[in-house]
C-alpha positions as CSV (number, residue, x, y, z in Angstrom):
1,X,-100.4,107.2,-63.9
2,X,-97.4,108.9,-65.3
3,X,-96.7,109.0,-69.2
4,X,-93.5,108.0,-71.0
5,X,-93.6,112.1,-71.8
6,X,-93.5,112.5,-67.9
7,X,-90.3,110.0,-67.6
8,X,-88.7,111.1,-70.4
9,X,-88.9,114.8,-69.2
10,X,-87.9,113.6,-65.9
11,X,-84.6,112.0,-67.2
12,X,-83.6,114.6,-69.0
13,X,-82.5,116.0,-66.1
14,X,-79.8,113.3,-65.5
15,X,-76.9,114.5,-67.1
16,X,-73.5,112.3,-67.7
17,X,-70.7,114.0,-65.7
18,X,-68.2,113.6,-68.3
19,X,-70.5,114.1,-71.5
20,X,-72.1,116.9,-70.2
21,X,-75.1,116.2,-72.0
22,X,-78.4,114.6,-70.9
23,X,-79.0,110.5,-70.9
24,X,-82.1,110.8,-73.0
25,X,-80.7,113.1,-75.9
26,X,-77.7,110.5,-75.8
27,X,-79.8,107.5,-76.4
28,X,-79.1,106.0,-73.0
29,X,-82.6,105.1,-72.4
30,X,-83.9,101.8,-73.9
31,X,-87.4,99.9,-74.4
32,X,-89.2,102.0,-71.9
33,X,-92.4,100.7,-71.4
34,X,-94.8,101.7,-68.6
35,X,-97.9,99.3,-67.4
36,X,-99.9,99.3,-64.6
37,X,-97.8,101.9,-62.7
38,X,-94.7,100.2,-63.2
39,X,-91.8,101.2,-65.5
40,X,-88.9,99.9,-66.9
41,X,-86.5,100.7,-69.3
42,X,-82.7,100.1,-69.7
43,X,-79.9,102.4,-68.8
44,X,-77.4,101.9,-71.3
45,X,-74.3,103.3,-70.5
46,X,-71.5,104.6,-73.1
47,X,-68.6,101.8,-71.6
48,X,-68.7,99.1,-68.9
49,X,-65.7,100.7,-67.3
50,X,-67.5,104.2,-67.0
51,X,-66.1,105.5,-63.9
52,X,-69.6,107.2,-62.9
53,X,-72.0,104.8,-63.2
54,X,-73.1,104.4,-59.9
55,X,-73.7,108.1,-59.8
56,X,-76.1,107.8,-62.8
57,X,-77.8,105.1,-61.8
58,X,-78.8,106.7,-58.5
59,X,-79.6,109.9,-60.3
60,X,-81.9,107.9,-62.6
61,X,-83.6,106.4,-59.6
62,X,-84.2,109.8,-57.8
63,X,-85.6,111.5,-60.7
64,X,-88.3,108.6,-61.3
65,X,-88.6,108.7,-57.5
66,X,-89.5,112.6,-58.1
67,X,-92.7,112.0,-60.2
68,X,-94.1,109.5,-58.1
69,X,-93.1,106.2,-59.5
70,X,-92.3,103.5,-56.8
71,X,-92.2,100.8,-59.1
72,X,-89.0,100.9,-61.1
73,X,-87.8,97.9,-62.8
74,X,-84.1,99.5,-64.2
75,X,-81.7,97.3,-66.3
76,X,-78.2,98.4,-66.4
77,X,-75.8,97.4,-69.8
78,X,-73.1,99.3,-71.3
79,X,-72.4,100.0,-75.0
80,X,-68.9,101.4,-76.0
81,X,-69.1,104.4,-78.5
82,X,-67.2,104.2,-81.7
83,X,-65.2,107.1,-81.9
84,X,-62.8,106.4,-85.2
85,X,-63.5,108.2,-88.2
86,X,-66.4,106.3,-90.3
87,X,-64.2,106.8,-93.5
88,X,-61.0,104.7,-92.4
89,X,-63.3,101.6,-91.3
90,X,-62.2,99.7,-94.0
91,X,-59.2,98.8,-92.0
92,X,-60.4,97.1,-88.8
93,X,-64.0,97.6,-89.5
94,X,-64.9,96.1,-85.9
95,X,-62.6,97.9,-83.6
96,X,-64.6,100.1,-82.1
97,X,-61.7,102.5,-80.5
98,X,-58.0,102.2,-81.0
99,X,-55.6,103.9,-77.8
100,X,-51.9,103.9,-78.3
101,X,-49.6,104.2,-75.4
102,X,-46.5,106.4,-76.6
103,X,-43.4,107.8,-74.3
104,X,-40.9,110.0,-75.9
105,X,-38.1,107.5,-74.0
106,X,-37.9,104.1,-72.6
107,X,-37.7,102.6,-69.3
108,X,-40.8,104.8,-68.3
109,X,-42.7,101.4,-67.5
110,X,-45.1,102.5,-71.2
111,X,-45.5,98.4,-71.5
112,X,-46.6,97.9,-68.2
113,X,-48.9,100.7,-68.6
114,X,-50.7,99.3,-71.6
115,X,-50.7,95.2,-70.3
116,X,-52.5,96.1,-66.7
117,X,-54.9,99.1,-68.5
118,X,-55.9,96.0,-71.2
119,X,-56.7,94.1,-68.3
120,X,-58.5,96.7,-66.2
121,X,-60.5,97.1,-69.3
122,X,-61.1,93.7,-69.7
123,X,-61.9,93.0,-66.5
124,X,-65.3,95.8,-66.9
125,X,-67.0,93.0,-69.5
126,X,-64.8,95.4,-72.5
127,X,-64.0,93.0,-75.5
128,X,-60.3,94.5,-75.7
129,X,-57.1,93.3,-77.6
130,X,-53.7,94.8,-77.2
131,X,-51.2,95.5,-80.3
132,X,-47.5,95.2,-79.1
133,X,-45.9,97.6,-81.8
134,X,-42.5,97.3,-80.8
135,X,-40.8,95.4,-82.8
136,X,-37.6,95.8,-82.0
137,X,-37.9,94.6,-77.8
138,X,-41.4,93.2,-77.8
139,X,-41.9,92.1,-73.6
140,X,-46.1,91.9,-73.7
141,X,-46.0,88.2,-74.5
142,X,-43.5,87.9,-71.3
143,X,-45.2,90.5,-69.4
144,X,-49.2,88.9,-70.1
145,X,-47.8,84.9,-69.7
146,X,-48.4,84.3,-72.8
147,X,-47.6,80.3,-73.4
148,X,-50.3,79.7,-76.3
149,X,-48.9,80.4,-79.8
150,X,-51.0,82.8,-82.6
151,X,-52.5,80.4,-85.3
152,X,-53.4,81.3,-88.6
153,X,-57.0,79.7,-89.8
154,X,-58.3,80.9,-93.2
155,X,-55.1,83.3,-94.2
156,X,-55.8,85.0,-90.8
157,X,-53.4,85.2,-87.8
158,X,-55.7,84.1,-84.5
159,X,-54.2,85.8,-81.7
160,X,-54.2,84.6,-78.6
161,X,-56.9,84.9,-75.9
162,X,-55.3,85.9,-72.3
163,X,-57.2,86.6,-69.1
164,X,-60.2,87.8,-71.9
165,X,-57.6,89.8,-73.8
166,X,-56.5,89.2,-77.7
167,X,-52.7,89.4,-78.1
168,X,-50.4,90.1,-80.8
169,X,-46.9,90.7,-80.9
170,X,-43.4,89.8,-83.0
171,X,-42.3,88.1,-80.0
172,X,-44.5,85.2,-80.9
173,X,-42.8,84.6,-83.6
174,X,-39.1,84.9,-82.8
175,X,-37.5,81.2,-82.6
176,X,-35.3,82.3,-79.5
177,X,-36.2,84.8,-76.6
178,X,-32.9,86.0,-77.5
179,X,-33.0,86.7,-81.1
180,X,-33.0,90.2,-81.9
181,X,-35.4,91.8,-84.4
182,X,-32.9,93.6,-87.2
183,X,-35.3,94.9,-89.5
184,X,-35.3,98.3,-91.2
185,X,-38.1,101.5,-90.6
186,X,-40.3,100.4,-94.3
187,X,-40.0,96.7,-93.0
188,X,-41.2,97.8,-89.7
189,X,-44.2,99.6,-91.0
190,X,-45.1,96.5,-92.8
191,X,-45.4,94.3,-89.9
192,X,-47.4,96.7,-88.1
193,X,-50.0,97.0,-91.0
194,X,-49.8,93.2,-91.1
195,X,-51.0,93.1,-87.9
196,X,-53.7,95.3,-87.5
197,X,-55.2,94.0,-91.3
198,X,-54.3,90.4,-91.3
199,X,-55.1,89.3,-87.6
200,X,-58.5,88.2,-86.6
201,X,-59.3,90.7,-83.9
202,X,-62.9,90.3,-84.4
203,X,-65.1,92.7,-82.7
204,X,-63.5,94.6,-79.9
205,X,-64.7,97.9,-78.1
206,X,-60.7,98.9,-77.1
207,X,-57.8,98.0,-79.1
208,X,-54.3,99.2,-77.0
209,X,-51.3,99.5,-79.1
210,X,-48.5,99.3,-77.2
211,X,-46.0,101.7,-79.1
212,X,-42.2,101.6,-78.8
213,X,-40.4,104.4,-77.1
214,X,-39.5,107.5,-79.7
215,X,-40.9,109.4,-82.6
216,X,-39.7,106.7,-85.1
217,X,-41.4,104.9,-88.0
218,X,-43.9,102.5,-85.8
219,X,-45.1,105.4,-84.2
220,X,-45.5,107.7,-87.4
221,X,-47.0,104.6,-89.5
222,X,-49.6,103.7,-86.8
223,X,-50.6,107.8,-86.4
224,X,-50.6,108.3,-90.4
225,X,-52.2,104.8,-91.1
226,X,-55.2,104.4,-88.9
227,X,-57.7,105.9,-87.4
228,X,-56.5,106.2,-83.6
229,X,-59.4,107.2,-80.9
230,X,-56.6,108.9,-79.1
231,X,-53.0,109.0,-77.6
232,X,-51.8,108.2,-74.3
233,X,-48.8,109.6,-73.2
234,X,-46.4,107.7,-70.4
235,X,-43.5,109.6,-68.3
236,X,-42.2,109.5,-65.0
237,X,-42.2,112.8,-62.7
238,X,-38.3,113.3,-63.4
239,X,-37.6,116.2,-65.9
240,X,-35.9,114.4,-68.2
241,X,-38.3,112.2,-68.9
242,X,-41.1,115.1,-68.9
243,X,-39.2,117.0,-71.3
244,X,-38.8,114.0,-73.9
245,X,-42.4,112.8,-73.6
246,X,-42.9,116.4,-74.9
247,X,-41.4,115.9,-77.8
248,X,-44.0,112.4,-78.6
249,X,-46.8,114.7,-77.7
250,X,-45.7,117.1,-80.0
251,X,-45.3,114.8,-83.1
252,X,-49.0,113.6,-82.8
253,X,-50.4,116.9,-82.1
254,X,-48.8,117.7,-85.1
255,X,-50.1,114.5,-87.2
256,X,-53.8,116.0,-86.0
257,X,-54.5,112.6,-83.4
258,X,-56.4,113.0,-80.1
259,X,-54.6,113.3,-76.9
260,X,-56.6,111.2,-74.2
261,X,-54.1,112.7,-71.8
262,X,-50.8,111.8,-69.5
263,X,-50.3,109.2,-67.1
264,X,-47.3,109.7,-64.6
265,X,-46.2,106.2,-63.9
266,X,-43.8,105.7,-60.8
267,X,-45.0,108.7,-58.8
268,X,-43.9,107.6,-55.5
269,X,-43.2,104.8,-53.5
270,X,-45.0,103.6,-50.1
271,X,-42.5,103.1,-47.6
272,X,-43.3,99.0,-46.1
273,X,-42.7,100.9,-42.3
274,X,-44.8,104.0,-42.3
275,X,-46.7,104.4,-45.2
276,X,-44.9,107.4,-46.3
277,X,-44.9,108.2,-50.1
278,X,-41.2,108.6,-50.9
279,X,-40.7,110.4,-54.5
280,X,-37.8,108.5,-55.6
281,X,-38.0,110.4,-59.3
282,X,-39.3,113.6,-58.4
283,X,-42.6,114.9,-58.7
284,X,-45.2,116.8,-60.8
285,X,-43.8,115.8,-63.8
286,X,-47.4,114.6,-65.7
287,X,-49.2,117.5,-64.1
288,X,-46.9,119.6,-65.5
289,X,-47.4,118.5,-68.9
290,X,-51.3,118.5,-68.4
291,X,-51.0,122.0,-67.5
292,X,-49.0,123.3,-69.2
293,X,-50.3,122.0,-72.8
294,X,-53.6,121.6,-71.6
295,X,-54.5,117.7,-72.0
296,X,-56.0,115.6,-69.1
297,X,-54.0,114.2,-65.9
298,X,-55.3,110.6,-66.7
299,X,-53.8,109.5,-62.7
300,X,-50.9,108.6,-60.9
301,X,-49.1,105.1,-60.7
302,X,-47.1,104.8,-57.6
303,X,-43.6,102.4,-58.2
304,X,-43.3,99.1,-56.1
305,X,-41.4,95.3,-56.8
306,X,-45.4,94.1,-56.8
307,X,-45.5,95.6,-60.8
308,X,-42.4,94.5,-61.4
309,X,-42.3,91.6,-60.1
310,X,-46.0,90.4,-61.7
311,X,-44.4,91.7,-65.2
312,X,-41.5,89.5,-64.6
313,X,-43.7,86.6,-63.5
314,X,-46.4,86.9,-66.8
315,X,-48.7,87.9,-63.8
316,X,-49.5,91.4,-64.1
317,X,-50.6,93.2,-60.4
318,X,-54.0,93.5,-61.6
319,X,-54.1,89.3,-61.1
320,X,-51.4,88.9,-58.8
321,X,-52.2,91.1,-56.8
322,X,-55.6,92.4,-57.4
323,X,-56.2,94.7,-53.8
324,X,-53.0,96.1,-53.7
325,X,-53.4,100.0,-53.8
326,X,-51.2,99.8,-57.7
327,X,-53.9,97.6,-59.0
328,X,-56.8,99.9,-57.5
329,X,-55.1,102.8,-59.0
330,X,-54.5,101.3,-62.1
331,X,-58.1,100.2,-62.6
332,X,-59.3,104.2,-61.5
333,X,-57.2,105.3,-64.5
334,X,-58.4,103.0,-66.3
335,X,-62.1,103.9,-65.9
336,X,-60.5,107.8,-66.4
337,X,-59.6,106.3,-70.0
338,X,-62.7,104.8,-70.4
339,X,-64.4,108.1,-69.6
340,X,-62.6,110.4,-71.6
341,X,-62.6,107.5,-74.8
342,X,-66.4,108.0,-74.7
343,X,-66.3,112.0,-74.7
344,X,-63.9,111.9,-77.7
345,X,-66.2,109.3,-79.7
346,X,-68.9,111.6,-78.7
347,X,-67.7,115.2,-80.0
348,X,-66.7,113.2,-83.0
349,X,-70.0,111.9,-83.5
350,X,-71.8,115.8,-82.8
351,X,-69.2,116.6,-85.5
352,X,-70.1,114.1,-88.6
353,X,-73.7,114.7,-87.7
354,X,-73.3,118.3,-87.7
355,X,-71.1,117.9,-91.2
356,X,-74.2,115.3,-92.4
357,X,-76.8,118.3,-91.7
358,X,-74.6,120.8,-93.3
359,X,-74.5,118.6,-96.3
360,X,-77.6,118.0,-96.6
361,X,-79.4,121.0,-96.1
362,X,-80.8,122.8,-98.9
363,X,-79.1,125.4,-100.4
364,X,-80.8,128.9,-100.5
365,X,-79.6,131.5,-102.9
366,X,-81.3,135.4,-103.1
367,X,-83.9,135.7,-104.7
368,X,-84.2,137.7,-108.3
């Protein structure tokens, strides 16, 4: 009959393809309990969206296969690591993560990034909200179908629940679709605090803050305010729009934030008669940038009227058109996100324990 010493030494051999480390020093094993020959534990895996977890799972199974078990009763649940620093939790104390999605220019299709990445998110059992920052143009109410208006219950503003994800944004509260937000940058940083302090986001493993275009004052607030998890950057494969998004990755390298890496949105389109991808903008543009300063490709995001259409509609192509090759590419980056999320949240952990230890140890001076 095999030992829980005998398991555990046997998983310790699975190791997490993007953490690099082993399952059981990372606390994915659970309640593992052996009786009569039979064992079962739970897997618990770092996100719901982890873009490996079939691989682990099978990994899992073939090294209890290896010591002679045949009796495996394996439980699979995710838990999303927290990877904001502990001393900033005053803020948003049950936000687990916060991603913002910059650009350095607009019209690079940044909002339609962050609404279908929510919802990819979302749709992985992730408790996820999403922050529309921009003040100035806010579309994610259009762009999510948002019809039900935010509430405010005990002096906090109750956002509204689409397709399982929490939604804020100034368009909510503009009288007219028309009326234009005139407001000036200390004004702007204000309504941006407001809403990540005085809305009832409740606990959330994501929360995507959907940034306005630029290196202006929502972008600088948000970076010097919080504590973000990490920056995604948004450009097209065009040059000009690679060389400006340089300039947003440069500000919040600067401003010492995570880069979660680059997504190249409108990469090519699929010709409707043969299939062929057609690169309207250019290409290369996001690998470029990933080479070049060294962050992650996150994926590609081909252009076609099914995105903008579904934006246009309040029906994101994730719903609208769920098998369509955009929404299967968009849910692959999004499990890319969720991957890399979970290795930042993970160094930053090493690195506070590491600090604890270093703190705590006892000091040691020569002796006379």
């Amino acid at each position: 009959m095999a030992t829980v010493e005998q398991v555990l030494s046997s998983l310790r051999k699975v190791v997490d393809p993007e953490l690099h480390k082993d399952i059981v020093s990372m606390g994915m094993i659970k309640d593992l309990n052996i009786t009569d020959g039979n064992v079962s534990f739970t897997l618990e895996l770092t996100t719901p969206a982890c873009p490996f977890n079939d691989d682990i799972e099978r990994d899992v199974r073939a090294a209890i296969s290896e010591i002679g078990i045949q009796n495996l009763n394996l439980k699979v649940t995710a838990r999303v690591m927290e990877g904001r620093a502990i001393s900033m939790d005053e803020l948003i104390p049950d936000v687990k993560n916060i991603i913002a999605i910059a650009s350095g220019k607009g019209g690079v299709g940044k909002t339609t990034i962050a609404v279908n990445l929510a919802l990819a998110l979302a749709e992985t059992g992730a408790k996820v909200g999403l922050l529309d920052a921009d003040i100035y143009g806010p579309s994610v109410p259009l762009m999510m179908g948002a019809e039900a208006s935010p509430q405010v219950i005990n002096n906090k503003i109750q956002p509204p629940n689409v397709e399982g994800v929490k939604v804020i944004s100034m368009g909510f509260f503009y009288e007219q679709s028309q009326q234009a937000g005139i407001y000036r940058g200390p004004i702007i940083s204000g309504i941006i605090k407001q809403f990540l302090t005085d809305v009832a986001w409740g606990s959330l493993d994501y929360l995507i803050i959907d940034l306005p275009p630029g290196t202006g004052d929502a972008p600088l607030t948000m970076a010097q305010t919080i504590p973000v998890t990490g920056i995604i950057i948004v450009t097209t494969p065009q040059d000009v729009a690679m060389n400006v998004a340089v300039k947003a990755l440069g500000m919040f390298s600067k401003l010492n934030v995570p880069i979660v890496g680059v997504i190249e949105n409108m990469s090519y389109m699929l010709c409707p008669h043969c299939n062929e991808q057609i690169t309207i903008f250019g290409e290369g543009g996001g690998k470029k940038i990933s080479e070049k300063y060294g962050i992650p490709f996150l994926g590609e995001i081909p252009l076609s009227p099914q995105i903008r259409e579904g934006s246009d509609k309040g029906k994101p192509v994730i719903i609208s058109d769920a098998d369509s090759i955009q929404a299967k590419e968009l849910r692959k980056v999004a499990k890319t996100v969720a991957g890399r999320i979970s290795v930042i949240a993970a160094d930053l952990n090493s690195n506070q324990i590491a600090s604890n230890e270093s703190t705590l140890a006892p000091s040691t001076t020569a002796a006379d």
